[in-house]
C-alpha positions in Angstrom: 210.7 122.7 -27.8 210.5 124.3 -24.5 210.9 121.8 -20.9 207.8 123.1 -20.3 206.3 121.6 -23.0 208.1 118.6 -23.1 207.2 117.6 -18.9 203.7 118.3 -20.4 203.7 116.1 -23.3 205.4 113.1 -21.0 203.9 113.4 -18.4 200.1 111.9 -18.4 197.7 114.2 -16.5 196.1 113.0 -13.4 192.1 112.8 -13.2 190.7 114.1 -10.1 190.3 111.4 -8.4 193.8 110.0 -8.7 195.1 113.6 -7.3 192.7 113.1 -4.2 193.2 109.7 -3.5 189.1 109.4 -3.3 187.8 106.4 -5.0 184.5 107.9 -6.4 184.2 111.5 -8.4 181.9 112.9 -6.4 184.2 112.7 -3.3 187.2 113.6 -5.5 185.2 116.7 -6.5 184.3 117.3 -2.3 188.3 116.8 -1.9 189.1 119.3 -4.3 186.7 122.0 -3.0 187.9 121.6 0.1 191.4 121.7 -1.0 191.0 125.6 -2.8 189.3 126.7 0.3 192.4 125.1 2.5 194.5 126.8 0.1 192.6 130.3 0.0 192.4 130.2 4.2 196.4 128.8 3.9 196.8 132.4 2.3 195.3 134.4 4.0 196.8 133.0 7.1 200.1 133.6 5.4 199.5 137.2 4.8 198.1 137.8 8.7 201.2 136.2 9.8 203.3 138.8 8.0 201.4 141.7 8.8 201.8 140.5 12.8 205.7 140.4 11.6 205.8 143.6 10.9 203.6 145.0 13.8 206.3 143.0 16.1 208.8 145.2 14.6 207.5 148.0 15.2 206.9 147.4 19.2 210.4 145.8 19.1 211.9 149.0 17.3 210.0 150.8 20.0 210.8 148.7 23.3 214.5 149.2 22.3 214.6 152.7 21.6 213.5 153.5 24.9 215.8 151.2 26.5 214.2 148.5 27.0 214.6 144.7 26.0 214.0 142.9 22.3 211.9 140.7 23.7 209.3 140.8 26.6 209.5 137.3 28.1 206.2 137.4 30.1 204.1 138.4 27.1 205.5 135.5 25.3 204.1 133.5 27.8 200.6 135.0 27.4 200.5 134.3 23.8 201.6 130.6 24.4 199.0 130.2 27.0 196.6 131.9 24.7 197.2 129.9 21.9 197.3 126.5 23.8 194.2 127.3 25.7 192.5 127.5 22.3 194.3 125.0 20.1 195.5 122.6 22.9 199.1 121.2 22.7 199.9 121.6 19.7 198.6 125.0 19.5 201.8 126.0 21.8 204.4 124.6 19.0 201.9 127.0 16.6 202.5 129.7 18.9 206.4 129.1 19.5 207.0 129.0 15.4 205.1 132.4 15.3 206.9 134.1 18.0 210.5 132.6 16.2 209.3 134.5 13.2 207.9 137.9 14.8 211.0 137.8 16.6 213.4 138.1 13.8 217.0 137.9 13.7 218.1 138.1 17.6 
């Protein structure tokens, strides 16, 4: 027997509503919907972040090759001010976690 199948035989399922913590089923079944469509939009957010990863490497590649600097400071400061403009204050942490990951390894 494999410890997959054993975790599923001793382990009891969960019913929809006890996963959602919504005390009827039709709310549980509103809670899950929403759920897949967080999860499909957590995705493809995902997958924009990396592609804007790699399109930061490129224009770092570039910047340094010619000289110039990893980083441009006063761009950095347009995207925090766009993102905070849009998503308030926390949009600015957002936008600081993004550029941490665009900038890679400095």
């Amino acid at each position: 027997m494999t410890s997959e199948t054993l975790t599923e035989q001793t382990l009891p399922q969960k019913t929809l509503t006890e996963q959602t913590g919504a005390r009827t089923d039709k709310a549980a079944s509103l809670i899950g919907d929403a759920r897949e469509r967080i999860d499909a939009l957590d995705d493809r957010i995902i997958g924009l972040i990396q592609e804007r990863v790699a399109i930061s490497a490129v224009i770092q590649e570039a910047r340094i090759s010619s000289g110039g600097r990893r980083v441009n400071l006063a761009r950095e400061m347009e995207v925090l001010a766009h993102y905070r403009d849009a998503l308030g204050k926390p949009g600015t942490a957002l936008a600081m976690t993004m550029l941490e990951l665009c900038r890679g390894r400095i």
